[in-house]
C-alpha positions as CSV (number, residue, x, y, z in Angstrom):
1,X,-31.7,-25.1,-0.8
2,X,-32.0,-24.9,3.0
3,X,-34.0,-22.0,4.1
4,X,-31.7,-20.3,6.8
5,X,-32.7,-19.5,10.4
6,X,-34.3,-15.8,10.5
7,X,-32.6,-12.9,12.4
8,X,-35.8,-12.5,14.7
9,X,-36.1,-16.3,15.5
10,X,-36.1,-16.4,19.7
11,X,-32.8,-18.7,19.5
12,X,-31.3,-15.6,17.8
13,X,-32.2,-12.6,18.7
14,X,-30.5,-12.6,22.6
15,X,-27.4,-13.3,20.5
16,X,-28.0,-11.1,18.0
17,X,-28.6,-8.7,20.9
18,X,-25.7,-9.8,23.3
19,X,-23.2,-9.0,20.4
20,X,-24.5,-5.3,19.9
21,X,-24.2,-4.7,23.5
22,X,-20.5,-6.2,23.5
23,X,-19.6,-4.0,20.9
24,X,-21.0,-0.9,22.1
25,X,-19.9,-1.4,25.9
26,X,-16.1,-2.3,24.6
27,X,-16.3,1.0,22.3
28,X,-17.4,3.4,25.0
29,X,-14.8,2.2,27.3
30,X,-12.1,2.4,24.2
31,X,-13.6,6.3,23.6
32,X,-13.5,7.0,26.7
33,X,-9.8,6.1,27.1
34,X,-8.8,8.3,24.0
35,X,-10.5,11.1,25.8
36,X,-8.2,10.7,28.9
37,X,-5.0,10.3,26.2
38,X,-6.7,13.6,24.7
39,X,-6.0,16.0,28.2
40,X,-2.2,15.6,27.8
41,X,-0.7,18.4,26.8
42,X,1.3,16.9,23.7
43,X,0.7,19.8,21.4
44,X,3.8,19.6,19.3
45,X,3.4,16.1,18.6
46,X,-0.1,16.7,17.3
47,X,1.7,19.1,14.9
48,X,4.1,16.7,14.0
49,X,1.3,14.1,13.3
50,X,-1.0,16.8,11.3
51,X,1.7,18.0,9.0
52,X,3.7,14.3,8.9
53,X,1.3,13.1,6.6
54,X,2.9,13.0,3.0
55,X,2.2,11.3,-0.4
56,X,4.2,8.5,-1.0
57,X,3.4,6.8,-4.6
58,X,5.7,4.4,-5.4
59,X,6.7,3.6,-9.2
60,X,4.7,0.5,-10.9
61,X,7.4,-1.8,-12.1
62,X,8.2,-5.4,-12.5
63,X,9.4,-7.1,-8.8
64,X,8.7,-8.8,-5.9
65,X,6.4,-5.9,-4.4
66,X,4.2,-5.8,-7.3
67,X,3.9,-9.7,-7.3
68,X,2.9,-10.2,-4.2
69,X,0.6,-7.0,-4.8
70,X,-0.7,-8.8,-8.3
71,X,-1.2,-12.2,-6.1
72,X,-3.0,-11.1,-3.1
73,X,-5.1,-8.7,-4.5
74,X,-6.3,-11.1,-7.1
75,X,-7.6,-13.8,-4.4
76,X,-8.8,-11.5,-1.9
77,X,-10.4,-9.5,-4.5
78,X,-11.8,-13.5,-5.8
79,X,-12.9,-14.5,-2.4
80,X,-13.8,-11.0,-1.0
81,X,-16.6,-10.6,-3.6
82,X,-17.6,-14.4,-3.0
83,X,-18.3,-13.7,0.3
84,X,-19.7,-10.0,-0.1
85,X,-17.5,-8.2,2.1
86,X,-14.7,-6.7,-0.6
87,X,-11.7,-7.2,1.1
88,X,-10.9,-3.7,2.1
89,X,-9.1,-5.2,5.5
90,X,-7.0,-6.9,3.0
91,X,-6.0,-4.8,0.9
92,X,-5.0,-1.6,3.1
93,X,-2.3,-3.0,4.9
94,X,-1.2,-5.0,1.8
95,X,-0.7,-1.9,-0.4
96,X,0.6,0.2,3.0
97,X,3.4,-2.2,4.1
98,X,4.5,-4.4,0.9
99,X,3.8,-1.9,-2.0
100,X,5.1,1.1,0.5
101,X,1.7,3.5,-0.3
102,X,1.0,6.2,2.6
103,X,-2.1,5.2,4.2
104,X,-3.9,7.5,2.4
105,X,-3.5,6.5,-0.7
106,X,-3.3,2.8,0.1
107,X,-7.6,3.3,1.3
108,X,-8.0,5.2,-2.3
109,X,-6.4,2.3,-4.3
110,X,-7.9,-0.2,-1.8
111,X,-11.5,1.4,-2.9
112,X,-10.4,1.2,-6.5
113,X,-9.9,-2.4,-6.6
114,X,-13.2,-3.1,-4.2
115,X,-15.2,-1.1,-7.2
116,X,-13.0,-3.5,-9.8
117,X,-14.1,-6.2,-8.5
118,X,-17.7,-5.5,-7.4
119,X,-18.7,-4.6,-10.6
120,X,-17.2,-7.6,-12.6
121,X,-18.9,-9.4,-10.1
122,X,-22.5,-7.5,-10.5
123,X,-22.0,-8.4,-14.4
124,X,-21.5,-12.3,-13.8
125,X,-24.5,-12.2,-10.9
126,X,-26.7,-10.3,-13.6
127,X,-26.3,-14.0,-16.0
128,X,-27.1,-15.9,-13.3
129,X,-30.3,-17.2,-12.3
130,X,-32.1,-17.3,-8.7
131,X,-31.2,-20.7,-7.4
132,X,-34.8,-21.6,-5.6
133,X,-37.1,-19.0,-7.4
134,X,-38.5,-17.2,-10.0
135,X,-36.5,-14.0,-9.1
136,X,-33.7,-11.8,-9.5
137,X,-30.7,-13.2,-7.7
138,X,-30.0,-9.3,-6.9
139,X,-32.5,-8.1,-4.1
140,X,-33.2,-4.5,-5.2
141,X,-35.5,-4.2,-2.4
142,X,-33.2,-5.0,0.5
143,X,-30.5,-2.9,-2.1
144,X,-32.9,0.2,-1.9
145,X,-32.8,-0.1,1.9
146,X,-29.6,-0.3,2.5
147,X,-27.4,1.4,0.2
148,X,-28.4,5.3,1.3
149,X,-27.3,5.0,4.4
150,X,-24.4,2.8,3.7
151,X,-23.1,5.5,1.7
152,X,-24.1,7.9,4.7
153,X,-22.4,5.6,7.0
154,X,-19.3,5.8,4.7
155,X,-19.3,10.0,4.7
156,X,-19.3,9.4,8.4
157,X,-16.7,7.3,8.6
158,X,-14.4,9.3,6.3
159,X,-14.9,12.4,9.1
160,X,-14.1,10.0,11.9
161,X,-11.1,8.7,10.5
162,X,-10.2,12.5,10.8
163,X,-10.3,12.8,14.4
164,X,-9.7,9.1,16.3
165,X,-6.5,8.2,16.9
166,X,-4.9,5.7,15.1
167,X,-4.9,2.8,18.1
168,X,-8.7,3.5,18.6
169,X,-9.8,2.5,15.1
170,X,-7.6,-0.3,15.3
171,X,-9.4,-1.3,18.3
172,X,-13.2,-0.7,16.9
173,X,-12.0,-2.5,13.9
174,X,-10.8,-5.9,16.0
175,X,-13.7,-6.0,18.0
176,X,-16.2,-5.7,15.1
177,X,-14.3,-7.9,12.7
178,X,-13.9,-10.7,15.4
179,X,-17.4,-10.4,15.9
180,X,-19.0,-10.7,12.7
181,X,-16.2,-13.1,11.7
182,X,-17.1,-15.6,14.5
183,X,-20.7,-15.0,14.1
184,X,-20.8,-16.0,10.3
185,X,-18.7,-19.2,11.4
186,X,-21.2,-20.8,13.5
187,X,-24.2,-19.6,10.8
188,X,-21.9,-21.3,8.2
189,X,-21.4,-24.7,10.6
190,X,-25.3,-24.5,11.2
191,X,-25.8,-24.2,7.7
192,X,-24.0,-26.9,6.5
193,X,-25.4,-29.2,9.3
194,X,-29.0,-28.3,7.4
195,X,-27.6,-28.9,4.2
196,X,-26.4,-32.5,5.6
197,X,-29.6,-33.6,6.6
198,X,-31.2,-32.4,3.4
199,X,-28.7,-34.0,1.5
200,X,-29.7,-37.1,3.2
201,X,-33.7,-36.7,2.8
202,X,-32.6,-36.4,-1.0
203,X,-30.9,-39.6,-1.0
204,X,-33.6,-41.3,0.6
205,X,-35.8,-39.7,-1.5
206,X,-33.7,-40.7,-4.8
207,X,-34.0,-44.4,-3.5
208,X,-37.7,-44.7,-2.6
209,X,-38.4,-43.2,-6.5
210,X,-36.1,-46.7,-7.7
211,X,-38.2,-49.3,-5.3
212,X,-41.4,-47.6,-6.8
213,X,-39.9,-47.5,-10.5
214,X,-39.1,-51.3,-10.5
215,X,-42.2,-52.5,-7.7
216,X,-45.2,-50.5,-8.2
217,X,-47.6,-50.0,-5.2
218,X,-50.8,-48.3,-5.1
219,X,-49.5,-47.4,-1.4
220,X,-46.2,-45.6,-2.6
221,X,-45.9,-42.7,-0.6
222,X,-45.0,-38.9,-1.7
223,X,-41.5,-37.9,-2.2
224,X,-40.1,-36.2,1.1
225,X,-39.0,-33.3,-0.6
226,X,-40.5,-31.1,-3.6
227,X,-38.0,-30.0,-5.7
228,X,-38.9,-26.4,-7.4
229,X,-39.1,-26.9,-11.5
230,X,-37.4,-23.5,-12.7
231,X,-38.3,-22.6,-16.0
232,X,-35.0,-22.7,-18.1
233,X,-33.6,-19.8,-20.0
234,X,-31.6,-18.3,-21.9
235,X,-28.5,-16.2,-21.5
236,X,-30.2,-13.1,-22.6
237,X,-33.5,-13.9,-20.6
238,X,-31.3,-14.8,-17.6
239,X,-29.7,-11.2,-17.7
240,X,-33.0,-9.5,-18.4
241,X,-34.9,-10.5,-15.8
242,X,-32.3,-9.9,-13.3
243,X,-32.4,-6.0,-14.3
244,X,-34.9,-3.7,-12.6
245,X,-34.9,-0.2,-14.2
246,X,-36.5,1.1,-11.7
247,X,-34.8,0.2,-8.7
248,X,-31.1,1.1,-10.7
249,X,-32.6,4.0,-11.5
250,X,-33.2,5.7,-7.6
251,X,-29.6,3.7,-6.8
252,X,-28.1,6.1,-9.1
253,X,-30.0,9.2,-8.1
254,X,-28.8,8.4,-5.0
255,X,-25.5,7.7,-6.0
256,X,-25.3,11.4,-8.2
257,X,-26.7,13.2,-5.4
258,X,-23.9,12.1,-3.0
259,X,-21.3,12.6,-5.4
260,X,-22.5,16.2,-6.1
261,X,-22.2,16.6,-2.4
262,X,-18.8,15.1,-2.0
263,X,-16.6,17.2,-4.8
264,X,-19.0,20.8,-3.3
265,X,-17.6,19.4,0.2
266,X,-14.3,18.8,-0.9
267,X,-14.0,22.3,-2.7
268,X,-14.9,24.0,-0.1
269,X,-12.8,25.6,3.2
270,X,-13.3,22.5,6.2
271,X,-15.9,24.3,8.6
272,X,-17.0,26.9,7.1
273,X,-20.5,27.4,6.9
274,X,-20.9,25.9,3.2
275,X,-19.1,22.9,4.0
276,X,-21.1,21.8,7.1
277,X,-24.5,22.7,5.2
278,X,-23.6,20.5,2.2
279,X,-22.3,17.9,4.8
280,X,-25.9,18.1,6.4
281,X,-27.3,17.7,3.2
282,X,-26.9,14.0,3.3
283,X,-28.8,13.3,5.8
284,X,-32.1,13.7,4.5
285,X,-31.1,12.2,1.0
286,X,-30.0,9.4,2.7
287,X,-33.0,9.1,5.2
288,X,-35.6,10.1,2.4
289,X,-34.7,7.0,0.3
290,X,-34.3,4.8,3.5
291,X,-37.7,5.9,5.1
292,X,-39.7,5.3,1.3
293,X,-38.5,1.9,0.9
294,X,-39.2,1.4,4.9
295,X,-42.8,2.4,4.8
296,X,-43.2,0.2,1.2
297,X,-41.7,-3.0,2.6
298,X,-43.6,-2.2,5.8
299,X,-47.0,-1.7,4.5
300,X,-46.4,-4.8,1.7
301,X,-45.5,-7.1,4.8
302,X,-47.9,-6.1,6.8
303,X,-51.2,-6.7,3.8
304,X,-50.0,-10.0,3.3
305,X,-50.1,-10.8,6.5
306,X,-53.6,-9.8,6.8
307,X,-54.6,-11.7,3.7
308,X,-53.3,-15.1,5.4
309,X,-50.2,-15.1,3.2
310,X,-46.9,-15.3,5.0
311,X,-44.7,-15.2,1.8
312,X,-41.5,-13.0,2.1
313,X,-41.6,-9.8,0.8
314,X,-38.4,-9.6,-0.1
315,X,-35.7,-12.2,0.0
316,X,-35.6,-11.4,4.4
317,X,-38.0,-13.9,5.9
318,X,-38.8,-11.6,8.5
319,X,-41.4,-9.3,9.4
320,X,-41.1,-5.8,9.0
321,X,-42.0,-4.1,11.8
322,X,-40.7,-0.6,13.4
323,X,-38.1,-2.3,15.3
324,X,-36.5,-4.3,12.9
325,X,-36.5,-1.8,10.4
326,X,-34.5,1.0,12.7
327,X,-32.3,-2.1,13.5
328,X,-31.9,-2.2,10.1
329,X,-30.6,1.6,9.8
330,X,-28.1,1.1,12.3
331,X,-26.7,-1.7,10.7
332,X,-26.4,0.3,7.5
333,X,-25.3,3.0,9.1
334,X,-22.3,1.0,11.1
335,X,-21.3,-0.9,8.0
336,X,-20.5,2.3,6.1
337,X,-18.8,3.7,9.4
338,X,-16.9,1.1,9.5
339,X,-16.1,0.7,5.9
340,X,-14.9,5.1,5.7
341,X,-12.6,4.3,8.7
342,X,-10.9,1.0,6.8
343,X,-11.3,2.2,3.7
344,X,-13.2,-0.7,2.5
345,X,-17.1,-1.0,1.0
346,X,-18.8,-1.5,4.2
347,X,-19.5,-5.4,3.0
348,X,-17.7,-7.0,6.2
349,X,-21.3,-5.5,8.1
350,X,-23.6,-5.6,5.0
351,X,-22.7,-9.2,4.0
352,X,-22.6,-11.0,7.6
353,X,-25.9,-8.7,8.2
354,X,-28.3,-10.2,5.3
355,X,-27.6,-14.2,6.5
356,X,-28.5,-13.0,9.8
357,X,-31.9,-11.4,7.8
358,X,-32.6,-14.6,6.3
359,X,-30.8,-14.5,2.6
360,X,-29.7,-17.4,1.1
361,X,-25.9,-17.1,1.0
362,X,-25.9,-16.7,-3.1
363,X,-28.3,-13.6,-2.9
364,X,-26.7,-12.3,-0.4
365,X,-23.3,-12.4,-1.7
366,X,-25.1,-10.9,-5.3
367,X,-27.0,-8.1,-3.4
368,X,-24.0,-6.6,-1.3
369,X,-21.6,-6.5,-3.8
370,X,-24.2,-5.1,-5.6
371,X,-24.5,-2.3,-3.1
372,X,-20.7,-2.2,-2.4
373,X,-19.9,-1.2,-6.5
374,X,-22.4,2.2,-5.8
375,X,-20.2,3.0,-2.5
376,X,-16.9,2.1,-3.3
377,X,-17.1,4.2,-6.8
378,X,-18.4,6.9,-5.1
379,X,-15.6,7.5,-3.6
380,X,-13.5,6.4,-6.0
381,X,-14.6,9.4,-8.1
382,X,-14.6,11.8,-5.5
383,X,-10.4,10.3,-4.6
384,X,-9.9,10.7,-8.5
385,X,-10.5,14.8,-8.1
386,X,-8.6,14.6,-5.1
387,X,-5.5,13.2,-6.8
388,X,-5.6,10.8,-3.8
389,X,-4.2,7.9,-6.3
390,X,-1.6,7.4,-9.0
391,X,-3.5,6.1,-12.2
392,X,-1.1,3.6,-13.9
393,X,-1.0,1.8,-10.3
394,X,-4.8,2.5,-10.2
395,X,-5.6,0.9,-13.6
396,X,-3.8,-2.1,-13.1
397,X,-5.4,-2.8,-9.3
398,X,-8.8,-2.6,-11.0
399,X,-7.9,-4.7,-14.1
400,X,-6.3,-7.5,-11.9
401,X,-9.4,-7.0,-9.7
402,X,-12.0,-7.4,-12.2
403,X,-10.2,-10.7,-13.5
404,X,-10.4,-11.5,-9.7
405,X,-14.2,-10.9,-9.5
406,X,-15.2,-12.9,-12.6
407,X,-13.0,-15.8,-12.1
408,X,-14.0,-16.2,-8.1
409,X,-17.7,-15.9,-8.8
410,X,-17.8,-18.3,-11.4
411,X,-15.2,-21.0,-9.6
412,X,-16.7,-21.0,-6.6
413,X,-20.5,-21.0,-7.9
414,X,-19.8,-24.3,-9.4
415,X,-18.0,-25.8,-6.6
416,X,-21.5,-25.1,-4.6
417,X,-23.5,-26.6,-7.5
418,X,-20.9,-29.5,-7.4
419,X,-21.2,-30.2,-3.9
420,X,-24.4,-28.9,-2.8
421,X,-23.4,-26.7,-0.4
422,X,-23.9,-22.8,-0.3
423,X,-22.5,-22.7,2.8
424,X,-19.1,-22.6,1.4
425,X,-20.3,-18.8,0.5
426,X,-20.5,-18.5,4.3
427,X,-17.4,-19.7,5.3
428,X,-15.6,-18.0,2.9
429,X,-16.8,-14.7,3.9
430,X,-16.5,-15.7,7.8
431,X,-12.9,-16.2,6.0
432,X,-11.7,-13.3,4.8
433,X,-13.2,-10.9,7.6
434,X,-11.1,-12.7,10.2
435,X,-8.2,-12.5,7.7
436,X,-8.8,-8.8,7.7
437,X,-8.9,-8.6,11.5
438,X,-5.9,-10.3,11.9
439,X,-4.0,-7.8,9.4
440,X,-5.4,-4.8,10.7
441,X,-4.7,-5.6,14.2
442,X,-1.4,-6.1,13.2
443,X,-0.7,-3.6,11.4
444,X,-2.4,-1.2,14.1
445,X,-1.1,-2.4,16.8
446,X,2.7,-2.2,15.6
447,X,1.7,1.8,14.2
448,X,0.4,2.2,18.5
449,X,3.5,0.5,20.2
450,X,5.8,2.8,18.0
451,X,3.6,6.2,18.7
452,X,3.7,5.3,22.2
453,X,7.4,4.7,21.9
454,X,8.0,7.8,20.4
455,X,6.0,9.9,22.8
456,X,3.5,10.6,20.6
457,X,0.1,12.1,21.0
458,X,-2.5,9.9,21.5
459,X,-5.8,11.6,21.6
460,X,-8.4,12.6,19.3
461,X,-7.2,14.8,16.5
462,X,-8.9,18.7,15.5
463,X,-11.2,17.9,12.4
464,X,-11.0,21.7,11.6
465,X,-6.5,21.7,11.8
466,X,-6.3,18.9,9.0
């Protein structure tokens, strides 16, 4: 398998570094235009926006809505998953615009199928064995690292989705999906130029072993590549070694501790003093776990690189220094942002985020869906006390999602075995994000021509007046 390029390699990082500067330049300059929309004095449209915003829950029946509904949630539930990313921009304006769902309730469902699909996914990734190594395909390290504040990026996200308008999002979300989209497209093009030459070295390798088979040489020269003997196993072995208690074990902590959070937040009066000291709360949760499996990947990179040895600590080949691993919070931290505004897992970050660290596209496919089934049941739990779904509709989006998750894991697993090319992964992720992009830009920018046509405000929104 081709070792891919490092996130902290010099031909990288100025790119790595340009796009963060793009993003954050183009979102000051979009947040700084809402606040100019936010000093007109529009205050009965703001009223009409605050109190327009009512359940719609269509009926689940047989026709062409539910279909179509059945059909595109199935493959971008298949190739969402594949890629790591979970297909949130997919699915939103899909279950808003065909299926007729308020927005609201189209993120809740949206969530429910991204947890559908993330866990049948997890349970076909935990029979599968690492395809270099002697390791779990799921990274529990990199898991550990990033899954607290992914979920605190998400609780974030939810309260901004609050207050932007509807035109900034859309925005944020174009500029960030095109991004990551276009970014993952040139890794994947990179990657499968690698795999070409390997593929190559192979061949030549395949016929220098039939000249020294049939003419035997004292002077026959070493095979150009060393192939890694795994030791084969069985189902049950497979599935075994690819659990960690220990790791699962702190992932759920996590998990309970934010869900305990979540249901005192949400039955409690917005701003009052309980619910901003339970919102707080996360925080140092979320830190806590972050900083502990900082300081372990730290000081574990940094004695192996005094002994001499320059093995990976985890499946990231880089080196864990201050930088990098603050880098690292951000990114966490913006995935889950980003996935509570969209209503998504926070894969379309997560999943473009560990190529750029050096994961081998299968891993990191495993590992954030891994992370994505903690998120996205989170707050599919905390949406079930909320009645924010109806759960016939619910049920069937998770069951046809689940199907979705097995079947697209499996399919396109073999077709990279077939063909020798896990850079498929890549391109199929790079795939659906601009997919998503495309159908949230759409669908954002026709909900902004028609505010704007109507008059309506377009400012940021009072968190406490929801």
């Amino acid at each position: 398998m081709v070792e891919p390029i490092a996130l902290w390699n010099h031909g990288n990082t100025p790119k790595v570094r340009g796009f963060l500067a793009y993003f954050l330049a183009v979102s000051s300059v979009a947040i700084a235009a809402a606040f100019f929309f936010s000093d007109e004095s529009q205050n009965h449209s703001l009223k009409n926006i605050l109190s327009s915003s009512r359940r719609v829950w269509p009926k689940l029946e047989l026709n062409w809505r539910s279909v179509v509904a059945t059909i595109v949630g199935f493959l971008g539930s298949a190739f969402g998953t594949v890629g790591g990313v979970g297909g949130g921009g997919i699915f939103v304006p899909m279950l808003n615009l065909v299926v007729g769902f308020d927005t609201k309730s189209a993120a809740a469902l949206s969530k429910c199928m991204i947890m559908g699909a993330s866990m049948s996914s997890v349970w076909y990734n935990l029979q599968v064995t690492h395809p270099t190594k002697e390791a779990p395909i799921l990274d529990y390290k990199l898991a550990l690292l990033f899954q607290p504040m992914l979920m605190l990026g998400i609780t974030i996200g939810v309260e901004l989705s609050v207050i932007f308008p509807f035109w900034l999002i859309t925005i944020l979300i174009i500029v960030l999906f095109i991004g990551t989209s276009s970014r993952s497209f040139f890794k994947g093009i990179q990657m499968w130029k690698q795999e070409t030459i390997l593929k190559r070295e192979i061949q030549e390798q395949e016929e220098q072993a039939k000249v020294c088979s049939v003419v035997i040489e004292a002077d026959c020269q070493e095979p150009l590549l060393s192939q890694p003997k795994l030791i084969q196993k069985t189902g049950l072995e497979t599935f075994l070694s690819n659990l960690r208690w220990k790791g699962i074990l702190i992932l759920m902590l996590v998990w309970s501790s934010f869900l305990v959070l979540q249901i005192l937040k949400n039955n409690s009066q917005v701003c009052s003093n309980f619910y901003w000291v339970v919102n707080f709360l996360q925080v140092p949760i979320a830190f806590s776990v972050f900083a502990w499996e900082a300081v372990t990947l730290w000081k574990e990179s940094r004695a192996r690189r005094m002994s001499g040895n320059w093995e990976c600590v985890c499946e990231a080949s880089i080196e864990w220094t201050g930088m990098q691993i603050v880098f690292c919070a951000f990114c966490g931290l913006l995935g889950g942002t980003v996935g509570g505004l969209l209503g998504s897992g926070g894969g379309f970050i997560l999943g473009p985020l560990l190529l750029e660290l050096g994961v081998i596209p299968q891993v990191a496919s495993a590992t954030a869906t891994f992370v994505m089934m903690f998120s996205s049941s989170l707050s599919v739990v905390e949406f079930y006390f909320l009645h924010r779904f109806p759960i016939p509709y619910a049920l069937y989006l998770i069951s046809v999602s689940v199907l979705a998750g097995f079947w697209g894991q499996c399919l396109v697993r073999k077709l990279v075995k077939f063909l020798g090319r896990a850079s498929i992964i890549v391109f199929i992720l790079s795939s659906v994000i601009f997919a998503s992009a495309v159908t949230m830009g759409f669908v954002g920018t026709a909900q902004s021509i028609k505010m704007i046509n109507n008059h309506e405000y377009m400012g940021f929104l009072d968190f406490c007046k929801r």
